[in-house]
C-alpha positions in Angstrom: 11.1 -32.7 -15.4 7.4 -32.6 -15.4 5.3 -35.3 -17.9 4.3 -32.4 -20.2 8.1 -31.3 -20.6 9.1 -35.2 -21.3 6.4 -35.6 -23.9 7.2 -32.4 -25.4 10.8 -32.8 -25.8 9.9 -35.8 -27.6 7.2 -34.7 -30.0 9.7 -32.2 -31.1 11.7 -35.0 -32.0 8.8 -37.0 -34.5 8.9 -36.0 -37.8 5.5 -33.2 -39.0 3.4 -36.8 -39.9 3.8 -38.7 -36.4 3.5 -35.2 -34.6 0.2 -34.8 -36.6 -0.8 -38.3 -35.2 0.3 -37.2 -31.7 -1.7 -34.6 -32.3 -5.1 -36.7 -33.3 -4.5 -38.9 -30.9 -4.0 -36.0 -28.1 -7.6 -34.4 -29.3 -9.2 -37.8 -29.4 -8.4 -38.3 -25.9 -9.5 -34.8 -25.2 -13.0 -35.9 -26.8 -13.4 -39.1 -24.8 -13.0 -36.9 -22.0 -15.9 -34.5 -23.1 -18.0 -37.3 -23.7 -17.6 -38.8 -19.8 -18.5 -35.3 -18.6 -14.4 -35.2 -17.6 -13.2 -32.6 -19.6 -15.4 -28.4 -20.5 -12.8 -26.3 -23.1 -12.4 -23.1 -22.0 -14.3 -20.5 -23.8 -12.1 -19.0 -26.1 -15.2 -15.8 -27.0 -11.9 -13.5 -26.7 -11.8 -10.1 -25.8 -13.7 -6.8 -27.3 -12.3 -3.8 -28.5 -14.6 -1.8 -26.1 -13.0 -4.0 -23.0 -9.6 -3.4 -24.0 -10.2 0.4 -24.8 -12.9 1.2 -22.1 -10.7 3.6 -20.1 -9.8 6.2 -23.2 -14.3 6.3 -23.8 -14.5 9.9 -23.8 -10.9 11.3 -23.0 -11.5 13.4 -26.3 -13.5 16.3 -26.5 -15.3 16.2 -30.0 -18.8 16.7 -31.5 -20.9 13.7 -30.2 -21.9 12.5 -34.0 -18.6 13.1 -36.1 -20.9 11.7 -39.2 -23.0 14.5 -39.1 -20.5 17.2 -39.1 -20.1 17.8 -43.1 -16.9 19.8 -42.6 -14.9 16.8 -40.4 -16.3 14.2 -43.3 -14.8 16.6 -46.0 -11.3 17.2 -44.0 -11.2 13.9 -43.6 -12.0 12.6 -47.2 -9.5 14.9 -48.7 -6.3 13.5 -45.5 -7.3 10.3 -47.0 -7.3 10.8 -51.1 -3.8 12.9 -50.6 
């Protein structure tokens, strides 16, 4: 059993106050560490909807300003009041 199993096993054991303290104490550390230069967190920017979407840009054929076609706009306004 590795030390991060051990010492969750027994957080899950310390009632929601004394895991809170675990907890503070566990981010304190973490911000000693940041302080010596020991310790970067990881950039947590996330992902775009463009990234995760990039391969379906352009699988559909369509007008390339949907906006500007008043027909679409008034098809669409009437799906969405139904």
């Amino acid at each position: 059993m590795t030390i991060e199993e051990i010492i969750i096993d027994k957080v899950k054991i310390l009632p929601p106050d004394k895991q809170q303290e675990a907890l503070d104490f566990v981010e304190f550390l973490l911000a000693k560490m940041q302080n010596q230069g020991l310790y970067n967190q990881p950039n947590k920017s996330g992902i775009s909807a463009l990234s995760l979407a990039q391969e379906y840009v352009g699988c559909v054929e369509a007008a390339s300003d949907l906006s500007t076609n008043k027909d679409y706009m008034d098809t669409l306004f009437l799906i969405s009041s139904k």
